[in-house]
Backbone as CSV, one residue per row, in Angstrom:
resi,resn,N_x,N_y,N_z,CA_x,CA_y,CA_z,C_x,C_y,C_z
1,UNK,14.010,-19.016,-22.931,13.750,-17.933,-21.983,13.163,-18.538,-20.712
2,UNK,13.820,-18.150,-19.587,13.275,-18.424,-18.352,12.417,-17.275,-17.785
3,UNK,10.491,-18.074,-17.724,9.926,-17.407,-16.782,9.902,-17.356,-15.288
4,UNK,10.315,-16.590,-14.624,10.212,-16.534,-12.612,9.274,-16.068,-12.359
5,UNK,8.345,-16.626,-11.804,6.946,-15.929,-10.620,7.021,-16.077,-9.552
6,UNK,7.481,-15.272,-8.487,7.463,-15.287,-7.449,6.358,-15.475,-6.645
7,UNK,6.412,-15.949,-5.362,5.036,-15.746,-4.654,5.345,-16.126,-2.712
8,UNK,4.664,-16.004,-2.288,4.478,-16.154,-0.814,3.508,-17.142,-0.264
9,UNK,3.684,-17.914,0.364,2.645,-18.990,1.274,2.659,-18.437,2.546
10,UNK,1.711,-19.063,3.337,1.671,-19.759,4.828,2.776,-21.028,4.620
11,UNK,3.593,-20.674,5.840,4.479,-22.164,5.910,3.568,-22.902,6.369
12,UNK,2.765,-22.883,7.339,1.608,-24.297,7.614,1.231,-25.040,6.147
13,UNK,0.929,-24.200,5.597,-0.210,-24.514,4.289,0.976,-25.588,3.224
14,UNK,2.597,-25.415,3.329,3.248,-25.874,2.903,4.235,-27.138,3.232
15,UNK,3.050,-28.413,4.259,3.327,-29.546,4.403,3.528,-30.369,3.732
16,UNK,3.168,-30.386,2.159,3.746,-31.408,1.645,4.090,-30.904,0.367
17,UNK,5.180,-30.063,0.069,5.684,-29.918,-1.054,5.635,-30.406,-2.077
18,UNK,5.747,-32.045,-1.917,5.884,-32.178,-3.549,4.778,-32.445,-3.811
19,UNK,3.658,-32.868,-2.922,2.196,-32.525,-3.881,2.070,-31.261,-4.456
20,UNK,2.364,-29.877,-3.611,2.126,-28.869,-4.183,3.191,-28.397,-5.692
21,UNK,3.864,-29.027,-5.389,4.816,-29.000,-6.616,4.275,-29.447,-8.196
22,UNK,3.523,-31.162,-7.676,3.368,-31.745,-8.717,1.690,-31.259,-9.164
23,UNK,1.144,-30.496,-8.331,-0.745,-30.012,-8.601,-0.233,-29.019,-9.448
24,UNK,0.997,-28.231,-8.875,1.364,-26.837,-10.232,1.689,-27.279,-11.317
25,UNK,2.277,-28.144,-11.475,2.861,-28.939,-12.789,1.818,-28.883,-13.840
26,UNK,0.924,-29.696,-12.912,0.241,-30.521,-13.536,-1.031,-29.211,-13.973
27,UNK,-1.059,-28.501,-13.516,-2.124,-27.715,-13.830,-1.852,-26.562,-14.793
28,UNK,-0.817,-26.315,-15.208,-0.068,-25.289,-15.707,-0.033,-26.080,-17.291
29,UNK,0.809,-27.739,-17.200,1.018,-28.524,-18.101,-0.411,-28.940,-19.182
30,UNK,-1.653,-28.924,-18.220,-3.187,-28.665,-18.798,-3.351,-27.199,-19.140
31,UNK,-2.973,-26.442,-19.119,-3.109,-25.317,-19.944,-2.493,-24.827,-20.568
32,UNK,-1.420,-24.902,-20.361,-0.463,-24.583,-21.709,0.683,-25.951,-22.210
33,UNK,0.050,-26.812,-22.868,0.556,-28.264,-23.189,1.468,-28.022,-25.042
34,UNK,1.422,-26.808,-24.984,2.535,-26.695,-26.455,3.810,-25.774,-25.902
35,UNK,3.341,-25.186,-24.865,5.051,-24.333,-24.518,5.631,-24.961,-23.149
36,UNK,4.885,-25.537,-22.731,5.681,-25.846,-21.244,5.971,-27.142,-21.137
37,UNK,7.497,-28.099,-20.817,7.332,-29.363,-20.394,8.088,-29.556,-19.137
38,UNK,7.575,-30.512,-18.725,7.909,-30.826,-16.969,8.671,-30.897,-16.704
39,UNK,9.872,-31.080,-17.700,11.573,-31.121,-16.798,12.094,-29.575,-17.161
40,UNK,10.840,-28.840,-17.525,11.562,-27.729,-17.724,10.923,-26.874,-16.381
41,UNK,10.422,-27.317,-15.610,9.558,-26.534,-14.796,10.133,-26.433,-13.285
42,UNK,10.140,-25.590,-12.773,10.758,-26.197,-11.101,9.900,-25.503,-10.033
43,UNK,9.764,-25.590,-9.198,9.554,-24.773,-7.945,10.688,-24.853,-6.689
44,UNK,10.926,-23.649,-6.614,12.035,-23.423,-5.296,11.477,-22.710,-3.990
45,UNK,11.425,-23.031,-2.711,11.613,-22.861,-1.802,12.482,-21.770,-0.954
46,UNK,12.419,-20.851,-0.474,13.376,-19.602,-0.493,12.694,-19.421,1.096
47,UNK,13.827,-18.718,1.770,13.257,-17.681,2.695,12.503,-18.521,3.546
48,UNK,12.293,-19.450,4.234,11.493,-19.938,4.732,11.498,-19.337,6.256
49,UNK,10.492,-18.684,6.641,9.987,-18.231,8.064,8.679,-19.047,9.122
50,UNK,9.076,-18.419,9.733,8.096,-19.389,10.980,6.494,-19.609,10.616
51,UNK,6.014,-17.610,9.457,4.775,-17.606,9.642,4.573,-18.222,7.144
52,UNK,5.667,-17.189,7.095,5.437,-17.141,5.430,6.890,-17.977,5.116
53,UNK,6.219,-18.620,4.114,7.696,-18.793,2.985,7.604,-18.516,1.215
54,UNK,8.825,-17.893,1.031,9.533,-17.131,-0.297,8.976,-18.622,-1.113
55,UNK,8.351,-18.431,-2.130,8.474,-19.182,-3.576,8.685,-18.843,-4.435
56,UNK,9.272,-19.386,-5.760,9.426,-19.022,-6.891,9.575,-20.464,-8.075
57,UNK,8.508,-20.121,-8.593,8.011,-21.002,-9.764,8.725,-20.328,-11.008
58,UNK,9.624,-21.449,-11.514,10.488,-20.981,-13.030,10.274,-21.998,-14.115
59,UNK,9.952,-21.382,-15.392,9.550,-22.389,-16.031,10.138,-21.299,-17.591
60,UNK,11.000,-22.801,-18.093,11.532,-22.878,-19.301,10.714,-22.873,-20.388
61,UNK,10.761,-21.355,-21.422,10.086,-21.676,-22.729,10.632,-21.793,-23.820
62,UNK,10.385,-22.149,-25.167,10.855,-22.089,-26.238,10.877,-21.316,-27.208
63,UNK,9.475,-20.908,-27.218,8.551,-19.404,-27.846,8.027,-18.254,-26.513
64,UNK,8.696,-17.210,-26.601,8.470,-16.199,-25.562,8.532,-14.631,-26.769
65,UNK,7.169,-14.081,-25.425,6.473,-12.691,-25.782,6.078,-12.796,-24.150
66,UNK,6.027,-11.170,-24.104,5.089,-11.037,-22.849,3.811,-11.834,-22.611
67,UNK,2.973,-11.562,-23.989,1.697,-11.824,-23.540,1.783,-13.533,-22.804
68,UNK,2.588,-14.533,-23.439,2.831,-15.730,-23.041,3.215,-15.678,-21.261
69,UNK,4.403,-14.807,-21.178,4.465,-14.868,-19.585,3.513,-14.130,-18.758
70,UNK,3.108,-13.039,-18.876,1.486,-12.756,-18.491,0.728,-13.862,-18.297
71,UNK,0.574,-14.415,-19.124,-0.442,-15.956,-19.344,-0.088,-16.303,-18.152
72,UNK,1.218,-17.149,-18.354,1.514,-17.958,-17.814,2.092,-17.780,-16.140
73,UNK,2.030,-16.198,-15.880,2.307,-15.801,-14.519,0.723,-15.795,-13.201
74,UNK,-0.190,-15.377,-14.580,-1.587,-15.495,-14.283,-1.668,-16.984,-13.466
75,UNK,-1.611,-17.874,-14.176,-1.904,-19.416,-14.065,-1.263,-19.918,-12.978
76,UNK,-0.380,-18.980,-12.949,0.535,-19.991,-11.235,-0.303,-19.140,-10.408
77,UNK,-0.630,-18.116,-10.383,-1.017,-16.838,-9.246,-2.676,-17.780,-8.910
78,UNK,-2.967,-18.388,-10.174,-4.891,-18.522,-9.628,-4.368,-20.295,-9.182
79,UNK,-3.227,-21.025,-9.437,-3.233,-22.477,-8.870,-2.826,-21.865,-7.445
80,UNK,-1.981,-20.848,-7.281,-1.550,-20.707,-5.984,-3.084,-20.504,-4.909
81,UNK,-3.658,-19.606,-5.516,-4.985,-19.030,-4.245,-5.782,-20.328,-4.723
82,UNK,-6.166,-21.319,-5.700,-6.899,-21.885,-5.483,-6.296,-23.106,-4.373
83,UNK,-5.069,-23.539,-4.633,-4.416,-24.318,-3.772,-4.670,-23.600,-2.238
84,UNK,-4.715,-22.344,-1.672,-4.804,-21.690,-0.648,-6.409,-22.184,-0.051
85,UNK,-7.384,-22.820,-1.089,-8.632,-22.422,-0.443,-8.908,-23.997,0.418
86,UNK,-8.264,-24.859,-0.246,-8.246,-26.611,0.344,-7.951,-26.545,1.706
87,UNK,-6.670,-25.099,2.035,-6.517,-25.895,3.190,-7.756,-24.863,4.325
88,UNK,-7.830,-25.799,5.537,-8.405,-25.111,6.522,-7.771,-24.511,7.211
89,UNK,-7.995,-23.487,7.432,-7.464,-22.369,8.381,-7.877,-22.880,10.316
90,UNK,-7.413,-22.961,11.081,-7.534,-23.217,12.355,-8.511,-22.410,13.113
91,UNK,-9.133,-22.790,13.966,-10.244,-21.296,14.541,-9.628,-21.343,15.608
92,UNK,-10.107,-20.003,15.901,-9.079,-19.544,17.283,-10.457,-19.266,18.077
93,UNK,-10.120,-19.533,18.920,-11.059,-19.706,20.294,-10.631,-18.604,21.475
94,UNK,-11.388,-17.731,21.607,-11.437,-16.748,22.662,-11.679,-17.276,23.866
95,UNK,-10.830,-17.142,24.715,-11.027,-17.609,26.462,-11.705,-16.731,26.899
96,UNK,-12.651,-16.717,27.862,-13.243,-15.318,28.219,-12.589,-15.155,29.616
97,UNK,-12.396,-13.779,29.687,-11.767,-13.667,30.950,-12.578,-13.373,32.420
């Protein structure tokens, strides 16, 4: 059974893909290390816009129930915002007129 979790970035925030690729792997692969293996896992790239870009994290199981993809939809959703908090956001500077 193939799980899909979709999700949305900042394209800024998405300079180097395959780190962010391989931190999901790898963080997903530490928590669930009996149903998930790495060539079964992918992340795709979709939709890419100036401000957001389309993701979708799919990952191959062997044993599937909801509660497992629940789990395991959870786990990409909290690597995604924790991955969101590393980067710095830019400050914007008011000119005064």
């Amino acid at each position: 059974k193939r799980i899909i979790v979709p999700f949305s970035l900042p394209t800024t925030s998405l300079l180097e893909p395959a780190a962010f690729e391989a931190n999901l792997k790898k963080a997903l692969l530490e928590q669930f290390p009996d149903l998930l293996v790495e060539d079964k896992m992918l992340l795709r790239f979709e939709n890419m816009k100036q401000w957001q870009t389309e993701c979708r994290f799919e990952a191959s199981v062997d044993q599937y129930n909801f509660t497992i993809e629940d789990e395991i939809t959870k786990a990409v959703y909290l690597c995604v915002i924790q991955s969101q908090r590393k980067i710095k956001t830019p400050k914007v500077v008011l000119i005064p007129e």
